[in-house]
C-alpha positions in Angstrom: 9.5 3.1 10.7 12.7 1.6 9.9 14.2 -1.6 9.1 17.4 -1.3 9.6 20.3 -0.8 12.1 23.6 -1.0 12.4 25.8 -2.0 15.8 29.1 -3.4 16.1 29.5 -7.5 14.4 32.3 -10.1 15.4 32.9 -13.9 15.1 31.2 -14.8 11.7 32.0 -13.8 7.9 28.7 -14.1 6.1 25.2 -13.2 6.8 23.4 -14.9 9.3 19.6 -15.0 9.1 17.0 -16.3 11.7 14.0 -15.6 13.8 13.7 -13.4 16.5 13.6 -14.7 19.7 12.9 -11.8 22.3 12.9 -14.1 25.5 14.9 -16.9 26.1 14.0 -20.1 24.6 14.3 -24.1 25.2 17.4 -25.3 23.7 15.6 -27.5 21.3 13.8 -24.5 20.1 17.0 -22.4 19.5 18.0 -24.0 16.1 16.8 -21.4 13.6 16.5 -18.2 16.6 18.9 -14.7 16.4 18.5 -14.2 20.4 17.6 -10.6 21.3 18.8 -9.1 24.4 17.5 -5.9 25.6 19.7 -5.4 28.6 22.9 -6.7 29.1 24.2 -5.3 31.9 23.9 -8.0 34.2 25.8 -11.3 33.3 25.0 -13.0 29.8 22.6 -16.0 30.1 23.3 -19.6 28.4 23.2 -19.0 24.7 24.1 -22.2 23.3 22.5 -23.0 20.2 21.3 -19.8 19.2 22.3 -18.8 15.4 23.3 -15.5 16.7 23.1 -12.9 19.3 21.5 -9.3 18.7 21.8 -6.9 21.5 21.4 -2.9 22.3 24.4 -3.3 25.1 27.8 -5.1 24.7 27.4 -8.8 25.1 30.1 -11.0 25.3 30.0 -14.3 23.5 31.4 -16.5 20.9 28.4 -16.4 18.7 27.6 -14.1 15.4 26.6 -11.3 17.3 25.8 -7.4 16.3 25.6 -5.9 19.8 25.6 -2.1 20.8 23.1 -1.0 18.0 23.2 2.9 16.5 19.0 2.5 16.6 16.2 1.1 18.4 14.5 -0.7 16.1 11.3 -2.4 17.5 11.8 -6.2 17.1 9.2 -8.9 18.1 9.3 -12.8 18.3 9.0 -14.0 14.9 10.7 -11.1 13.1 13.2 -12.8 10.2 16.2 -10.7 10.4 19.9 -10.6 8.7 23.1 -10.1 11.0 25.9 -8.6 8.2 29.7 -9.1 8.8 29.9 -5.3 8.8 27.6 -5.0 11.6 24.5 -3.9 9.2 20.9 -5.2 10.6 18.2 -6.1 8.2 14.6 -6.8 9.1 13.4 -8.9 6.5 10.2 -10.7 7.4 7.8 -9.1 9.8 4.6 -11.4 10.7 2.6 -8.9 12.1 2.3 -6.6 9.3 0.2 -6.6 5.5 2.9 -6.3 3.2 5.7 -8.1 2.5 8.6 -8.6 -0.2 11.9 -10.1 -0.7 14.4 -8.5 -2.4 16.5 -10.4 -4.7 19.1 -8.2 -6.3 20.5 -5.0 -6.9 21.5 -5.5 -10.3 18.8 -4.1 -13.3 18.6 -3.9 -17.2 17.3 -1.0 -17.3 17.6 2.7 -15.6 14.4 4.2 -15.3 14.5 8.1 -14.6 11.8 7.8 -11.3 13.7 4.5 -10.2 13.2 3.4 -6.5 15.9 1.6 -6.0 18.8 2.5 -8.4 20.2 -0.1 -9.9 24.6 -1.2 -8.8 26.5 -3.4 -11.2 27.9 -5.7 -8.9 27.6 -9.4 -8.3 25.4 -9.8 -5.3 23.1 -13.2 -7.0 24.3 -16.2 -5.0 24.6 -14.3 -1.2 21.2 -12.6 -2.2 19.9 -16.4 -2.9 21.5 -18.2 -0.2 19.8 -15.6 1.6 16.3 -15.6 0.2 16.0 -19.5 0.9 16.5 -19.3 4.2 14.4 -16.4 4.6 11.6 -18.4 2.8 12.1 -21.8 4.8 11.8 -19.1 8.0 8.6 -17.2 7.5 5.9 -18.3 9.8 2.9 -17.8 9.9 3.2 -18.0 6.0 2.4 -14.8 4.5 -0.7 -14.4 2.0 1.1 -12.3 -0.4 4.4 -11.7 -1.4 6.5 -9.9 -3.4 9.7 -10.4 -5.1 11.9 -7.5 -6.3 15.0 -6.0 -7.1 16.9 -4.4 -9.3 15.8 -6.9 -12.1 14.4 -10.6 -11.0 15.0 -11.9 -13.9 19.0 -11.9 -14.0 19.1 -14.1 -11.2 19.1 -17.0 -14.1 18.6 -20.4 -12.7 18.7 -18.9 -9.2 15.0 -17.3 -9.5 13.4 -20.8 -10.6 15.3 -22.5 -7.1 13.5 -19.4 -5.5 10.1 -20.1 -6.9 10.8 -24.1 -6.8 11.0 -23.3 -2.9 8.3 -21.1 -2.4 6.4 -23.7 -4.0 7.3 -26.1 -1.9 7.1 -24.3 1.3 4.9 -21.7 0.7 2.1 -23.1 -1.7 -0.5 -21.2 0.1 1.3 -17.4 -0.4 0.2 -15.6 -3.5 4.0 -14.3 -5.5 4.4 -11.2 -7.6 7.1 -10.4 -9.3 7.8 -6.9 -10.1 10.0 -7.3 -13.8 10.8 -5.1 -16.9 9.0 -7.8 -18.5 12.1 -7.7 -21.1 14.0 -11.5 -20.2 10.4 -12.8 -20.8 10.6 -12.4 -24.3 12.7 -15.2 -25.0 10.1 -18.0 -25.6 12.3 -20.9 -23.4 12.3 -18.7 -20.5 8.6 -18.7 -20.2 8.3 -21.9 -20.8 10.7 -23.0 -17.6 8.3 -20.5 -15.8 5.5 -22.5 -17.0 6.9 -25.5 -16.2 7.4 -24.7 -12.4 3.6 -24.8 -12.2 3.7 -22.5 -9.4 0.0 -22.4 -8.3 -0.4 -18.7 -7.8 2.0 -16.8 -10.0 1.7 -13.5 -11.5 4.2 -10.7 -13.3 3.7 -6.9 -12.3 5.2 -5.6 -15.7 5.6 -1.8 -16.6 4.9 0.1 -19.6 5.1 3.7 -19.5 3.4 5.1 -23.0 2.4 3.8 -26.2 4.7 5.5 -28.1 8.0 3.1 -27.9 10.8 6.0 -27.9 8.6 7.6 -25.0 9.0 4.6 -23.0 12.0 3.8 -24.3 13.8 7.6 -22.8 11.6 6.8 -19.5 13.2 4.0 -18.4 17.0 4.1 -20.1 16.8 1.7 -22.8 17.3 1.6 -26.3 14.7 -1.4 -27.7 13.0 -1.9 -24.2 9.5 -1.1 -25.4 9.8 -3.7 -28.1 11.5 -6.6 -25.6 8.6 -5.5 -23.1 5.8 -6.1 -25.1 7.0 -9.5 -26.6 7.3 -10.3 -23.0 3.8 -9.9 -22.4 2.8 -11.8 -25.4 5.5 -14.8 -24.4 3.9 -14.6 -20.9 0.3 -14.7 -22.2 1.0 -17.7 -24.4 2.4 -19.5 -22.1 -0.4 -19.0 -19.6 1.6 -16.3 -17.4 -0.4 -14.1 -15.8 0.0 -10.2 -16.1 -0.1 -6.8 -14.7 0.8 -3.5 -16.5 2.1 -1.0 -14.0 2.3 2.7 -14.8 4.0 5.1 -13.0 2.4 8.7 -12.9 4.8 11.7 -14.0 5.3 14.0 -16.4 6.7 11.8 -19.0 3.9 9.6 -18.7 0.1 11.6 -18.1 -0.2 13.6 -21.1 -0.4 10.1 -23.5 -2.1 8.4 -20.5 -5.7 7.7 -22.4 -3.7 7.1 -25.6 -2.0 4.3 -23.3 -5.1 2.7 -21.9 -6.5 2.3 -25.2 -3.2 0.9 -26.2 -3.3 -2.0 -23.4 -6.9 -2.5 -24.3 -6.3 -3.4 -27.7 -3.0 -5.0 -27.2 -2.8 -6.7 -24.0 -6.3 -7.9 -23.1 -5.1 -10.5 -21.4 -3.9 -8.4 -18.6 -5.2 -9.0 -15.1 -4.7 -6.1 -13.6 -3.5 -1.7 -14.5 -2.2 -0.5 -11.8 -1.4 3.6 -12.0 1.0 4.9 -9.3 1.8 7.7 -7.6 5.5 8.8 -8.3 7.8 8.2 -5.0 10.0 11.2 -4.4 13.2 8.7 -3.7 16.0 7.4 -5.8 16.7 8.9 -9.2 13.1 10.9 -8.9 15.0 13.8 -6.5 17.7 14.4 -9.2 15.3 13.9 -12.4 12.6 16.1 -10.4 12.3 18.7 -12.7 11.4 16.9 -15.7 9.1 14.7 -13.3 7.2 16.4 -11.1 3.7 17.0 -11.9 1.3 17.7 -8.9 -1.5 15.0 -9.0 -4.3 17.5 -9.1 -3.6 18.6 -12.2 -3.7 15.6 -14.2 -7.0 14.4 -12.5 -9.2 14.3 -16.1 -6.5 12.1 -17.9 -6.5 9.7 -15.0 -10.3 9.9 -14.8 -10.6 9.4 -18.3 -7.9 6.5 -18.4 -9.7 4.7 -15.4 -13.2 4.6 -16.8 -12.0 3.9 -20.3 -10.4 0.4 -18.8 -13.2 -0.2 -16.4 -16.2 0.0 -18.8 -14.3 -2.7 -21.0 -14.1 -5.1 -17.9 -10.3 -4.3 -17.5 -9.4 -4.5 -13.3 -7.5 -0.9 -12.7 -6.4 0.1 -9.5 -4.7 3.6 -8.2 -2.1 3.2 -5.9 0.0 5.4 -3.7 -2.6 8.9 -4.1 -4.6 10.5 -1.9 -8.2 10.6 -1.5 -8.1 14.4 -1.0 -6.3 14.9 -4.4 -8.7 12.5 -6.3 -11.8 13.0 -8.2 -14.7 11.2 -5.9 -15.4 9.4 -9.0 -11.9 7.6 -8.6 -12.5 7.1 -4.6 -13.4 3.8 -5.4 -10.6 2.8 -7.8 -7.6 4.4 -4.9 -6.0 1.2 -2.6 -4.1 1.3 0.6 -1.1 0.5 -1.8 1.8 1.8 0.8 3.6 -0.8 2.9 3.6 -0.2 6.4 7.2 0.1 7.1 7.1 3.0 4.1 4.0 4.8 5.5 3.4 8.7 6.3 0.3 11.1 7.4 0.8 14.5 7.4 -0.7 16.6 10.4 -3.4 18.0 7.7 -4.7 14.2 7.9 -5.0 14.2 11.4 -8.5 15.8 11.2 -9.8 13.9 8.1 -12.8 11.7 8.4 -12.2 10.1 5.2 -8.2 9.0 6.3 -9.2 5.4 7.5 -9.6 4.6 4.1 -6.9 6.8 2.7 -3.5 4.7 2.1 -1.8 8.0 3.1 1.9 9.1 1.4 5.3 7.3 1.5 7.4 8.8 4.3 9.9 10.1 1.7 6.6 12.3 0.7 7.0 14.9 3.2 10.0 16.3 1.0 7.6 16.3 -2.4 3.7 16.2 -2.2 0.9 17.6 -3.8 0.2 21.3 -2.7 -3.5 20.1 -2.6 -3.7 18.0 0.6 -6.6 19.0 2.8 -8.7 17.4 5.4 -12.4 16.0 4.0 
């Protein structure tokens, strides 16, 4: 599935965000509505007071509009999307489905080898912002969960706390992780403003990648970052933040694996929450493939021995983005439906597999790089 599109853009010079509105609405309804037309062959209908105008054919008006899109992208009433200046289309905010994030910049202070989303050294804070809080002031219904992410969170400065000060405001029912490098939350008055936002349902989804410091220190591109990371944990546990430890899955990182859960056991027993991922074949993992690619069958004991290690000391550990055919049964129970929607993939071996309502499946990017061991149960 994707989420963006591009089209032809005239008549505005920033990003225009607003809701969907796939049939025509009420004047008095049109305030904070990107009006999407399907057809516009015949002649164009009363837009006044419309943000913008989205539309697959040419349409003529004075509005922001992005009009003879490249893509069909399937848009419903509600959808929160962005209308660019160069005629880029964003979906940002998409009711209907589980998942949901907000991405808050580009910019990172570190480079990890398997990165996602490669980091770009450019200014992009205060558009990313002024975007963000309109996109929060739009969502509705409210989501239950939601995730904010980059690049690195934590370099928005002062602009992160407005973020959170909003979603407190407007969203004090919606559940916000932020996915960090745990590093700016070593400084002791940082956590402290964090803590003072009093953000009723605020958590940190943190990595650490082994035990040994220059291990993670190579893995992610930065001299010193083990040390910043785990004083950020500490800083976050002192001051009542609440933690996850993230691990992604690779070469680099299995063979110290149970050497690492004992680590986080005796170091960070504070943590909520050890999450062990799958590695996504995107980003920097297709050029750093070599020295990352290890099939997840074949590190199946150290994951089965890191797992029950943390469980049996009451430590919450979850498995995201594996499949059930590649795991031990014994893990079956520990694997979540960790992909988003937007991001999800079944090859045609799943088609037959009784077990797949409960598998979460690969990314779609996975169909270039998977385990050799898929299978139908």
């Amino acid at each position: 599935m994707r989420l963006t599109t591009t089209g032809s853009a005239r008549n505005f010079a920033e990003g225009v965000v607003g809701r969907i509105a796939a049939h025509d609405l009420p004047q008095s309804e049109r305030v904070h509505h990107i009006r999407l037309l399907q057809d516009c062959d015949g002649a164009i209908q009363d837009l006044t007071g419309y943000r913008g105008v989205l539309a697959y054919g040419s349409a003529p008006t004075s509005l922001p509009v992005v009009d003879r899109l490249r893509e069909v992208l399937t848009f419903a009433d509600g959808d929160v999307v962005v209308l660019e200046p160069n005629g880029f289309v964003r979906s940002l905010y998409r009711p209907r489905e589980k998942h949901h994030s907000m991405f808050v910049t580009e910019r990172c202070s570190s480079n990890c080898l398997m990165c996602s989303q490669p980091p770009k050294d450019h200014d992009d804070v205060d558009a990313l912002t002024a975007r963000n809080r309109e996109l929060i002031r739009l969502m509705n219904p409210k989501p239950e969960y939601l995730t904010i992410t980059g690049g690195e969170p934590t370099l928005l400065g002062d602009h992160l706390f407005d973020l959170l000060d909003e979603a407190k405001r407007l969203l004090p029912s919606t559940a916000i992780h932020i996915l960090s490098n745990g590093r700016t939350l070593a400084w002791p008055q940082y956590c402290a403003r964090i803590a003072e936002l009093g953000h009723p349902d605020l958590s940190f989804g943190i990595p650490l990648y082994s035990d040994v410091a220059g291990d993670h220190d190579y893995v992610v591109q930065a001299k010193g970052a083990f040390d910043q990371t785990l004083s950020g944990f500490h800083q976050a546990a002192r001051h009542g933040i609440r933690v996850e430890v993230r691990i992604v899955l690779h070469r680099l990182t299995v063979p110290r694996l149970a050497r690492l859960a004992e680590f986080i056991f005796r170091n960070l027993p504070f943590a909520e929450h050890v999450a062990l991922m799958g590695l996504e074949f995107v980003g920097y993992t297709a050029r750093n493939v070599a020295e990352l690619w290890i099939d997840p069958f074949d590190y199946q004991l150290e994951l089965a021995a890191a797992v029950r290690f943390l469980s049996e000391r009451g430590i919450t550990v979850s498995i995201y983005n594996h499949q059930l055919c590649v795991l031990q049964p014994e893990l079956w129970g520990y694997a979540r439906k960790s992909i988003s929607d937007w991001k999800n993939l079944y090859l045609p071996a799943c088609e037959q597999c009784a077990r797949r309502e409960a598998c979460g499946g690969l990314f779609q990017w996975a169909a270039k790089k998977h385990s050799s061991h898929i299978h139908p149960l």
